[in-house]
C-alpha positions in Angstrom: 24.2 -62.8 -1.7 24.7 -63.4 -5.5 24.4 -66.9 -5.3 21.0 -66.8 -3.0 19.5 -63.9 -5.3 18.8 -66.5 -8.4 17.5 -69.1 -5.9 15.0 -66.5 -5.1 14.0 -65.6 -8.4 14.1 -69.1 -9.3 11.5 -70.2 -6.3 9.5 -67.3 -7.2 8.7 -67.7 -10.7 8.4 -71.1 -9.8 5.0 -70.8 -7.5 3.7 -68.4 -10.0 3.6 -71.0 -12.7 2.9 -73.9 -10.7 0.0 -71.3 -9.5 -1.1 -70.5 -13.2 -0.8 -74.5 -13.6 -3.1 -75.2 -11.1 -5.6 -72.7 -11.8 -5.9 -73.8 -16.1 -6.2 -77.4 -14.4 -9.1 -76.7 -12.0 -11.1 -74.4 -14.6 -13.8 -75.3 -16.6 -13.3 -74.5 -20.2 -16.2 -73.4 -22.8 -17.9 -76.4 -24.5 -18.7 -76.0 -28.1 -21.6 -76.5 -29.3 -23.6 -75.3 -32.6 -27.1 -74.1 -33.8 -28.3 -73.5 -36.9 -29.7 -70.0 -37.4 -33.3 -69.6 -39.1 -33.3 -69.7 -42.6 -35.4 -66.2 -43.0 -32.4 -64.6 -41.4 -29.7 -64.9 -44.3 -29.4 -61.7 -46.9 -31.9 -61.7 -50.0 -34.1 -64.1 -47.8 -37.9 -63.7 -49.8 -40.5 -64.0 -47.8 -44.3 -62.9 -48.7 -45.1 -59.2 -48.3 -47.4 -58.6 -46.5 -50.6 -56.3 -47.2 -51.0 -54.3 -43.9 -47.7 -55.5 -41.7 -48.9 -55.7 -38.3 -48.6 -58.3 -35.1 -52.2 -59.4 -34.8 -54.0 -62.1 -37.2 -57.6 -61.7 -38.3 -59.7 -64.2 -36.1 -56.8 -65.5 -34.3 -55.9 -63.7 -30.8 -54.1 -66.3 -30.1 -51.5 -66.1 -33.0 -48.8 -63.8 -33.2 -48.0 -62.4 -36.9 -44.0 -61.9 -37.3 -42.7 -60.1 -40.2 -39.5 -57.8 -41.1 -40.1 -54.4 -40.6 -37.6 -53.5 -43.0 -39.1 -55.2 -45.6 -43.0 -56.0 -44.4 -42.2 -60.1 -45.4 -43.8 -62.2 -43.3 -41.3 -64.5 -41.0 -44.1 -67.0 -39.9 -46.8 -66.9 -36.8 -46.1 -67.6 -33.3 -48.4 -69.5 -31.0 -49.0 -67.1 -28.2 -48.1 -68.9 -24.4 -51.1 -69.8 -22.3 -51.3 -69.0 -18.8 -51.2 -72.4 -18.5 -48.8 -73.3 -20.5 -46.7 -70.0 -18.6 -47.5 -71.8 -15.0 -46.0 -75.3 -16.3 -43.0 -73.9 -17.9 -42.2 -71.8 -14.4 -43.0 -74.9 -12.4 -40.3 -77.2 -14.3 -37.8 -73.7 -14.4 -38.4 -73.8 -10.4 -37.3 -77.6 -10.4 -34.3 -77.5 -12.1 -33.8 -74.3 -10.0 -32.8 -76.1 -6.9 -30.1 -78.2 -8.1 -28.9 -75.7 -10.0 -28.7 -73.4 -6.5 -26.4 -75.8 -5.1 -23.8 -75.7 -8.1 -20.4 -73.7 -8.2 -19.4 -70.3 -9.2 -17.1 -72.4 -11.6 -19.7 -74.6 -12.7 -22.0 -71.6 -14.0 -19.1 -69.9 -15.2 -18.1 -73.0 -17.7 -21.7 -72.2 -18.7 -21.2 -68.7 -19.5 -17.8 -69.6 -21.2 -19.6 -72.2 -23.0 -22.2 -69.2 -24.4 -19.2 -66.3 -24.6 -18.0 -68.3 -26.8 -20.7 -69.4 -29.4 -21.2 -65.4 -29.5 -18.2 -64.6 -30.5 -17.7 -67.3 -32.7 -21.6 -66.6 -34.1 -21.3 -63.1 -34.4 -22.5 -62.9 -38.1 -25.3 -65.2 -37.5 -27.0 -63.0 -34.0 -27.0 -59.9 -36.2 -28.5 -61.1 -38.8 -31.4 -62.9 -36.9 -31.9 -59.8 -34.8 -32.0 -57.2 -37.9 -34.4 -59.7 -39.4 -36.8 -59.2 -36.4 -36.1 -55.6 -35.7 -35.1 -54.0 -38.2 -31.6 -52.6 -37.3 -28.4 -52.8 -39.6 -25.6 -54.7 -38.8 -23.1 -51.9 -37.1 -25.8 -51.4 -35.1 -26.7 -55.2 -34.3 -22.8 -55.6 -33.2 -22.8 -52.6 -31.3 -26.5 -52.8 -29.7 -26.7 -56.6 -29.3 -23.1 -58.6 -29.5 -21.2 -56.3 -28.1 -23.3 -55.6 -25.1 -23.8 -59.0 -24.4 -20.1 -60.3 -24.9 -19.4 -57.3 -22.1 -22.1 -58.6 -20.0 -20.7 -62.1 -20.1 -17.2 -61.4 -19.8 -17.6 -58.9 -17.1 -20.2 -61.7 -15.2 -17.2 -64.2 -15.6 -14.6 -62.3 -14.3 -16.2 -60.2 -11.5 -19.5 -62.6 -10.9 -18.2 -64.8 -7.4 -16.4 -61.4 -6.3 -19.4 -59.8 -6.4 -21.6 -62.9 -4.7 -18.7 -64.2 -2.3 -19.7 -63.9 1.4 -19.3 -60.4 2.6 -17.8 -60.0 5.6 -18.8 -57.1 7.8 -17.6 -55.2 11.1 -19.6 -56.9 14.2 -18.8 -53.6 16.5 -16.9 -53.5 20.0 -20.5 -55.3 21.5 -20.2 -57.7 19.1 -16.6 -58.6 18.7 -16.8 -62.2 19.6 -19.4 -63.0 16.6 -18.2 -62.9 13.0 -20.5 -61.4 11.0 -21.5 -61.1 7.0 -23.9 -60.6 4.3 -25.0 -64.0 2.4 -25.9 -63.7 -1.3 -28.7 -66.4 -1.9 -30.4 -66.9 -5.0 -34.4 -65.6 -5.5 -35.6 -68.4 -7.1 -37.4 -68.0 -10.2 -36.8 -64.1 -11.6 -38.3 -63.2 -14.4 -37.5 -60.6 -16.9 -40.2 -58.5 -18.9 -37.8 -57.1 -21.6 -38.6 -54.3 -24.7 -38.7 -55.2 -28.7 -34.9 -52.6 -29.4 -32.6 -55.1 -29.1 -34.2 -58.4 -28.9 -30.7 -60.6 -28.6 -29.0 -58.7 -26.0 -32.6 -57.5 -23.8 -33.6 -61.3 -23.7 -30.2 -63.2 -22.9 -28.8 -60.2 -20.8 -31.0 -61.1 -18.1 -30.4 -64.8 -18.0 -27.2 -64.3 -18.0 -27.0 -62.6 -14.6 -29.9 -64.4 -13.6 -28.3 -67.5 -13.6 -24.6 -66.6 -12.5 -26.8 -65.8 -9.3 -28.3 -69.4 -8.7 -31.7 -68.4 -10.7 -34.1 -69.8 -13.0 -35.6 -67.3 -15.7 -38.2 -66.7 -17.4 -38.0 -64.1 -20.0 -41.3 -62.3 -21.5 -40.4 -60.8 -24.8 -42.0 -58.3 -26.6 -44.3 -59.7 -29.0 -43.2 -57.2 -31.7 -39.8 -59.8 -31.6 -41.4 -63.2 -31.0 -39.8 -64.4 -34.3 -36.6 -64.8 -32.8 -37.1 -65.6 -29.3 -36.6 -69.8 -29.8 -33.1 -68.9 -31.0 -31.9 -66.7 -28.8 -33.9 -69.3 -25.8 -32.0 -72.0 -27.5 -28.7 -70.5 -27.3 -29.0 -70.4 -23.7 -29.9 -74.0 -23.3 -27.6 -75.4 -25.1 -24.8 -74.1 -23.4 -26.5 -75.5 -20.1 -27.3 -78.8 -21.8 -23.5 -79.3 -23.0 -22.2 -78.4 -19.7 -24.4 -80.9 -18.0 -26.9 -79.2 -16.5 -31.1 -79.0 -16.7 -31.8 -76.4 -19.9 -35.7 -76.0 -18.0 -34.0 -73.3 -16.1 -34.4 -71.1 -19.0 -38.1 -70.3 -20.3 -38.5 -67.6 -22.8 -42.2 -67.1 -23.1 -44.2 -64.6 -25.8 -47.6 -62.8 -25.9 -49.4 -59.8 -25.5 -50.5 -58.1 -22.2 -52.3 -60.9 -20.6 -49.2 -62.7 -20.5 -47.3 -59.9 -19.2 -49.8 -59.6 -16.4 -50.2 -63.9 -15.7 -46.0 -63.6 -15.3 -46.3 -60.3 -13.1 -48.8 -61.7 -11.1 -47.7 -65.0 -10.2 -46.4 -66.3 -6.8 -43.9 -68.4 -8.8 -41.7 -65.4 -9.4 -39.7 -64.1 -7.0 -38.2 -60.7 -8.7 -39.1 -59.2 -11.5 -37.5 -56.7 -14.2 -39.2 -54.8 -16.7 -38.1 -52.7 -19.7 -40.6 -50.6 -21.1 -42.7 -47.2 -20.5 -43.5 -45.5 -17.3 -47.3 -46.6 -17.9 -47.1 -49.8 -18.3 -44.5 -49.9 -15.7 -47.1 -48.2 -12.8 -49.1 -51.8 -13.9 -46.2 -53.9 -13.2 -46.0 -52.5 -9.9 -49.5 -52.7 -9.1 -49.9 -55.7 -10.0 -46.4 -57.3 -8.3 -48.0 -55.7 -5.4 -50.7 -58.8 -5.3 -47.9 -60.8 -3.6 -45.3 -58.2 -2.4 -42.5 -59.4 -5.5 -39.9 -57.0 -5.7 -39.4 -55.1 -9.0 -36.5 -53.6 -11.2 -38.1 -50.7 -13.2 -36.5 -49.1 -16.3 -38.8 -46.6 -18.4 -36.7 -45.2 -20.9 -35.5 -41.5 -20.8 -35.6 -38.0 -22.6 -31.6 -37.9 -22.5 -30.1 -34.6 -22.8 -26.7 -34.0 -24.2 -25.2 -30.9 -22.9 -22.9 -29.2 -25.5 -20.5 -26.4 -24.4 -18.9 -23.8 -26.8 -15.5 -25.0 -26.1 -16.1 -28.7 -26.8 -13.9 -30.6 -29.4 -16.5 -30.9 -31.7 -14.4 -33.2 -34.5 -15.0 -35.8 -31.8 -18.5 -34.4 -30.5 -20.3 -34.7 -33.3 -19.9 -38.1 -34.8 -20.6 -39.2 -31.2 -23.9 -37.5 -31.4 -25.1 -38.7 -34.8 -24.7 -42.5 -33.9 -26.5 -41.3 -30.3 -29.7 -40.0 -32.6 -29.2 -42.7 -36.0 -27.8 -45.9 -34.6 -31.1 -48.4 -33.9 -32.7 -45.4 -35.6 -32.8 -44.4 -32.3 -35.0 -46.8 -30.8 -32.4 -46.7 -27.5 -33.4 -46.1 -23.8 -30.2 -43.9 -23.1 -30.5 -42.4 -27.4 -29.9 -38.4 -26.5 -33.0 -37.2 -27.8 -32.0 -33.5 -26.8 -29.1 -31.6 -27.8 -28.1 -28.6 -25.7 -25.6 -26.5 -27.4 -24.2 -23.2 -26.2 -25.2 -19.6 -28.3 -21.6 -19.3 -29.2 -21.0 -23.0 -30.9 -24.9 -23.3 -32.3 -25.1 -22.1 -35.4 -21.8 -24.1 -36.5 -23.6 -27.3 -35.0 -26.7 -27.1 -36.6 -24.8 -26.5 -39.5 -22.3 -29.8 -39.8 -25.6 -31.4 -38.4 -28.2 -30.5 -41.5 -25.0 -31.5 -43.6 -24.7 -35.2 -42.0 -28.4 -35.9 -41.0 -29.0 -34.7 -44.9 -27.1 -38.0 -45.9 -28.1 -40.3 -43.7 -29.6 -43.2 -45.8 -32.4 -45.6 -44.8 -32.9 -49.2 -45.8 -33.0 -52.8 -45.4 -29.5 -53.8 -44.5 -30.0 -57.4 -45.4 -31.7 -57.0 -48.8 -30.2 -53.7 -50.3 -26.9 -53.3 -51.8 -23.7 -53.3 -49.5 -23.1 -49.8 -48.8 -26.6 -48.4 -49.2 -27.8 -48.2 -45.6 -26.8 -46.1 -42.5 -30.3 -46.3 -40.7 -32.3 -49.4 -40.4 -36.2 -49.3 -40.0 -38.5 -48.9 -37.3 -40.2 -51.5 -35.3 -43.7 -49.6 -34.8 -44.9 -48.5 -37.7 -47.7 -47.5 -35.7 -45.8 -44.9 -33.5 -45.6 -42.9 -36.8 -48.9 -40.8 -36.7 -47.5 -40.0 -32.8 -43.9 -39.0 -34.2 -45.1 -36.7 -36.9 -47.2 -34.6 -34.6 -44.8 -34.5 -32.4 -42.7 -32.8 -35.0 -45.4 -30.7 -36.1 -46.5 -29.3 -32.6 -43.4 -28.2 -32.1 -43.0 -26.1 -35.9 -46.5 -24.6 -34.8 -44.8 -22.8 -32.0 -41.5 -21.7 -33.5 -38.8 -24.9 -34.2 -37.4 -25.4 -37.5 -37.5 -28.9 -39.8 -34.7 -28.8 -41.4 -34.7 -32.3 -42.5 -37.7 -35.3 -42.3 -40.6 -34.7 -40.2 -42.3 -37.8 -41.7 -42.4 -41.2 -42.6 -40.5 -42.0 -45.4 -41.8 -44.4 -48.0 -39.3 -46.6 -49.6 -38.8 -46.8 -53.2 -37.6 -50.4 -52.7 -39.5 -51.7 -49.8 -43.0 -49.7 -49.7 -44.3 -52.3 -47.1 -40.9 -51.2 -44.7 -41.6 -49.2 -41.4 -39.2 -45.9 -42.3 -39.1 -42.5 -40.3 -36.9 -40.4 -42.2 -34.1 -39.1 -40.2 -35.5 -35.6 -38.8 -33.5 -32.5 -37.8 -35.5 -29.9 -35.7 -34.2 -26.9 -34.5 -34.9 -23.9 -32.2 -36.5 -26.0 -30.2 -38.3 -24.6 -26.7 -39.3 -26.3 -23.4 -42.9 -25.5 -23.9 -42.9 -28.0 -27.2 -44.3 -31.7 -26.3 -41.3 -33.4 -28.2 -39.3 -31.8 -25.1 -40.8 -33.8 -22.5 -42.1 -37.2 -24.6 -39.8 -39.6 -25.6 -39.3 -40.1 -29.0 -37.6 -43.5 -29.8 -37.4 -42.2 -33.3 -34.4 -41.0 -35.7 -35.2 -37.1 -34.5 -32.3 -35.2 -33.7 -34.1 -31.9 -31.5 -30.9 -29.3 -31.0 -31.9 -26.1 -27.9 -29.7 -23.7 -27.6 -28.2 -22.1 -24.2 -26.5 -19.7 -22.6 -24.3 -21.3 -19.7 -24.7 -23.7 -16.7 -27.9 -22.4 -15.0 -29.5 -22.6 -18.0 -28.2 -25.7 -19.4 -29.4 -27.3 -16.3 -32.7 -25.5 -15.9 -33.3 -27.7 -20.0 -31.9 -30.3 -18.5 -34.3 -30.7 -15.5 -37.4 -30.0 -17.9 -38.0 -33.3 -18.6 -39.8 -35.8 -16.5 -37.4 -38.4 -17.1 -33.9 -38.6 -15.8 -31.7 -42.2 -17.4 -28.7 -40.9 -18.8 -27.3 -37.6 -19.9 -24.1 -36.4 -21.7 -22.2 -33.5 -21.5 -19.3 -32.2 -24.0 -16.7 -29.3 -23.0 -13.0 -29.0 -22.9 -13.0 -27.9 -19.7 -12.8 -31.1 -17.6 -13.9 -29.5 -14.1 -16.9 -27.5 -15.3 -18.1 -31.3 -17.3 -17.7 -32.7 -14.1 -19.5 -30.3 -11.9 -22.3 -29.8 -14.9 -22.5 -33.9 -14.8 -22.8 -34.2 -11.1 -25.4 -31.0 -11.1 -27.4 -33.1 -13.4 -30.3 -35.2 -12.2 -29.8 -38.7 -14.2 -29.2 -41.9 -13.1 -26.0 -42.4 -15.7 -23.6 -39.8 -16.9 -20.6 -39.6 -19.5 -18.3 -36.7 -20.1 -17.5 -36.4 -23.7 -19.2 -39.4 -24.7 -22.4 -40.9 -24.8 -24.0 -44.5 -23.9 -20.3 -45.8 -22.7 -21.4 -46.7 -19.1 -23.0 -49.5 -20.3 -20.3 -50.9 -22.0 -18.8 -50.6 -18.7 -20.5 -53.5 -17.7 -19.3 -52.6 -13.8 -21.2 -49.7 -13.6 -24.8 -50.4 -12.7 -27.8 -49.2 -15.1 -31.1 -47.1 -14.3 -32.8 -43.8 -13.8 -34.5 -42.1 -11.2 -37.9 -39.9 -11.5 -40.3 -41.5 -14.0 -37.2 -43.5 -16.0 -37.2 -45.8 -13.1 -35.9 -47.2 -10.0 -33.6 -50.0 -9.0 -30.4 -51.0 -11.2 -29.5 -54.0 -13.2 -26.0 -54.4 -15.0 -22.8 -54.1 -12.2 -22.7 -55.6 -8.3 -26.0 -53.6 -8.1 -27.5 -55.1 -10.9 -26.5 -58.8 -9.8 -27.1 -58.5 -5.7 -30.4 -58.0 -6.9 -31.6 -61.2 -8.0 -30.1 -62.4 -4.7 -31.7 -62.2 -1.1 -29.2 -60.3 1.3 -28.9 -62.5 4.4 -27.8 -61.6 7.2 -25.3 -64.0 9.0 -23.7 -64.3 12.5 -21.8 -67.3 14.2 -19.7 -67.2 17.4 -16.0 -66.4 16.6 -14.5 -68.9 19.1 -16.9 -71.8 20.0 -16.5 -71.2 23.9 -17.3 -67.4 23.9 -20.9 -67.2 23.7 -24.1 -64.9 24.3 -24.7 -64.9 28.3 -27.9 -63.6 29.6 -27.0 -62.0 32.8 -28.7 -63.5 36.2 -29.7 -59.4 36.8 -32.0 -59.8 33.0 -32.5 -63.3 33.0 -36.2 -63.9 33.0 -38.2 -63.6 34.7 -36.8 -60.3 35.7 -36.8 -60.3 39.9 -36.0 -56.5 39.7 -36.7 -54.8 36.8 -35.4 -51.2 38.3 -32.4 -53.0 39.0 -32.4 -54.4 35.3 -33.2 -51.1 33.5 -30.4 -49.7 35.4 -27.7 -52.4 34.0 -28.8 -52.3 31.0 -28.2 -48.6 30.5 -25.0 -48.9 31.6 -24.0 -51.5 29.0 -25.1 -48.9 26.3 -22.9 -46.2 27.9 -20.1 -49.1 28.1 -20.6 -50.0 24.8 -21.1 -47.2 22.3 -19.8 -43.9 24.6 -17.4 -41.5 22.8 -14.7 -41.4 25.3 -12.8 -44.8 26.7 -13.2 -42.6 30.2 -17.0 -42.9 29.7 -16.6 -46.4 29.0 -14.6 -47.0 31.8 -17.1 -45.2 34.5 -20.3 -47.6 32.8 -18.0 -50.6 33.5 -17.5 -49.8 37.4 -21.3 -49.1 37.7 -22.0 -52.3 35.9 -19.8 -54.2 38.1 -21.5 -52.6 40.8 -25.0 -52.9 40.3 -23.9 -57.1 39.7 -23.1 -57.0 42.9 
């Protein structure tokens, strides 16, 4: 026994190597590749102010003014895409779409290697091109942008064929002699409608799952961020182009509504996905109706944070003020309500006129290292609606404590600033209670235990994510559960989406269907349904008795009653009784 023991051990480690070998040799690694970043994006970049920032040129409806809303410097004009122009683009993506269906899970995972990799190695360049567009500092562009995406991609990589392999299913006792299974297919051509927050992660995000699914894209960005859109679409060509493949299955298009509407009504497209509001969303729908194309719907959320008395608030708090400040809040799951028990509010609000107090607003890329906690806004024109928002709600009882208002920078006067708001006592009957703000407001309610938390809770229209903080770890689970969202996290906020397994949407007027996760990913793929014969001589027999045509058809209702009872009956005596009958009526 000793001397077979090592043989063992030896033969053992042996296959795992050899395994681990084999499996470096047959995958494809990450091909580098590199792309120059545009010049406007490095700090102290000057660029001419401009007068009246805005999107829209004088004369021009076809031209797309870009500028930093940090700043108000102009980063160029954009030709908006033509219908026309939109149709040829999503004809070529639809070409290179069917040799690209018939490539490996390995083959568009060296892709997706090949583009995880220029992230992470690129880091410093992404953040700075997408706070030159929108605004946002750094911490925030890691977090919001690079990080998301680098989860996205890993998580595609590692869990993506798992996810799409055939799925085998249970035929049933009738069916027993069929294999059966579900057959993940790619759509097509999907396209993706995606919001101005986060204009890196929104726009690759979806071609990244797109195309792990056998897809073409075509992404529709916001026109608030068309200044970046060429980078980001040439990121994701180049990594197709280096690993050998056709980069025409990526099309990121810009323009204003019309464009929106040419892409959402198009036969081309075969799914689409939309980020934005509940009002334009109804439009999507209606007009994806036209030809029946199935849509993906997230519009936003009025997320609630439910604070408990007895929550650790050393780690509650700091978890809060980067779920109000971080993108100065311009996030689809940023808790824009803050429930906090009687007992625990007065300390909250508190620590929280202490921290919102200091919270400093700037231009991360032109102001002194150090200076800037909060970036700028990307409507400036959303500021009139903020403010009497905040002012509706001080008419019938809530406190300001801090901001209200736009802020006018000393340094940047053109810039797009709300200042970071602090509004207290507030009540369900106040607007700011039911309309999302996608501003740097922090609105704090107080309660007075679970009925009532959940009766706030459920006072909003929309239901995306929600939060809830307590020590206790079964009342934050039952609270969590109780609470109609589509996403919840106990004592934390936004994680889920870092878990990039966990799928992402709401429910009421935040939305319906998921993207992000096996949910997410199964739905840019048609679900076929599959059956062969198990062994190739047992086959489907039509009996002589049902055989058309029928020469008695009592005779053949009779038999084929007592295959159901045969088939499906609770008791193997039941089935046993069906089987003599059947045998007998043959007769």
């Amino acid at each position: 026994m000793d001397q077979v023991l090592p043989v063992v051990i030896a033969v053992v480690v042996g296959g795992v190597v050899l395994y681990a070998v084999l499996r470096r040799a047959s995958t494809l690694r990450a091909i580098p590749f590199e792309l120059k970043p545009p010049a406007e994006s490095q700090p102290g970049w000057q660029g001419e102010e401009l007068a009246q920032p805005g999107i829209h040129v004088a004369g021009h409806p076809e031209l797309i003014q870009c500028f930093d809303p940090a700043t108000g410097r102009a980063l160029g004009q954009v030709r908006a895409t033509t219908a026309a122009e939109l149709e040829a683009r999503m004809q070529r993506a639809r070409q290179a779409q069917t040799r690209w269906a018939q490539t490996s899970f390995e083959q568009r995972r060296q892709v997706l290697r090949t583009l995880h990799a220029f992230v992470l190695a690129h880091q410093r360049e992404i953040c700075q091109v997408a706070s030159r567009d929108s605004g946002k500092t750094l911490v925030d562009a890691t977090l919001g942008e690079v990080l998301t995406t680098a989860a996205r991609l890993q998580w595609t990589i590692q869990n993506g064929e798992a996810v799409l392999r055939d799925d085998a299913r249970a035929p049933g006792f009738m069916m027993a002699y069929k294999r059966a299974k579900v057959v993940y297919q790619p759509r097509g051509l999907v396209a993706a409608l995606v919001s101005w927050n986060y204009p890196f992660h929104n726009a690759v995000g979806p071609a990244v799952s797109a195309l792990f699914a056998g897809n073409a894209v075509v992404v529709k960005a916001s026109e608030h961020v068309a200044w970046s859109m060429p980078y980001w679409e040439q990121m994701v060509r180049r990594a197709l182009n280096v690993c050998g493949h056709d980069p025409e299955l990526v099309q990121f298009v810009a323009g204003f509504a019309d464009l929106g509407r040419a892409v959402t009504t198009s036969p081309l497209v075969d799914h689409i996905t939309f980020i934005g509001s509940p009002e334009v969303g109804r439009l999507v729908m209606r007009a994806a109706s036209e030809h029946l194309t199935p849509v993906t719907l997230e519009l936003g959320g009025k997320d609630c944070a439910l604070v408990f008395a007895d929550a650790d608030m050393r780690q509650c708090v700091p978890v809060l003020m980067r779920a109000v400040v971080q993108n100065a809040s311009q996030n689809c799951i940023g808790i824009e309500r803050i429930l906090v028990q009687q007992p625990a509010y007065d300390a909250f609000v508190a620590e929280m006129t202490r921290r919102m107090r200091a919270v400093r607003v700037g231009a991360i890329l032109d102001d002194a290292p150090g200076s800037v906690d909060c970036g700028a806004m990307v409507l400036g024109a959303d500021f009139d609606r903020l403010e009497a928002l905040v002012a509706d709600a001080v008419a019938k009882g809530a406190r300001c404590l801090i901001g209200g208002s736009r802020y006018a920078h000393p340094r940047h006067p053109r810039g797009q600033y709300f200042s970071p708001t602090l509004l207290v006592d507030v009540t369900p009957d106040m607007d700011i209670t039911r309309s999302e703000t996608f501003g740097p407001i922090m609105v704090v309610m107080k309660f007075a235990d679970e009925a009532d938390a959940l009766a706030l809770a459920h006072a909003s229209p929309y239901a995306l994510g929600s939060s809830v903080f307590s020590a206790d770890r079964a009342r934050a689970r039952r609270v969590a559960l109780a609470l109609r969202a589509g996403m919840t996290n106990v004592n934390d906020f936004g994680v889920n989406y870092i878990c990039q397994a966990l799928p992402f949407g709401g429910v009421g007027i935040s939305g319906f269907g998921r993207f992000a996760g096996p949910e997410g990913l199964r739905a840019l793929c048609v679900e076929k349904a599959f059956t062969e014969d198990r062994f190739p001589f047992v086959k489907t027999p039509i009996p002589p008795i049902v055989d058309y045509p029928i020469q008695d058809s009592e005779k053949g209702y009779a038999f084929t009653q007592q295959i159901v009872a045969f088939a499906y009956s609770d008791s193997w005596w039941d089935s046993i009784k069906a089987a003599l009958r059947l045998a007998k009526i043959s007769l």
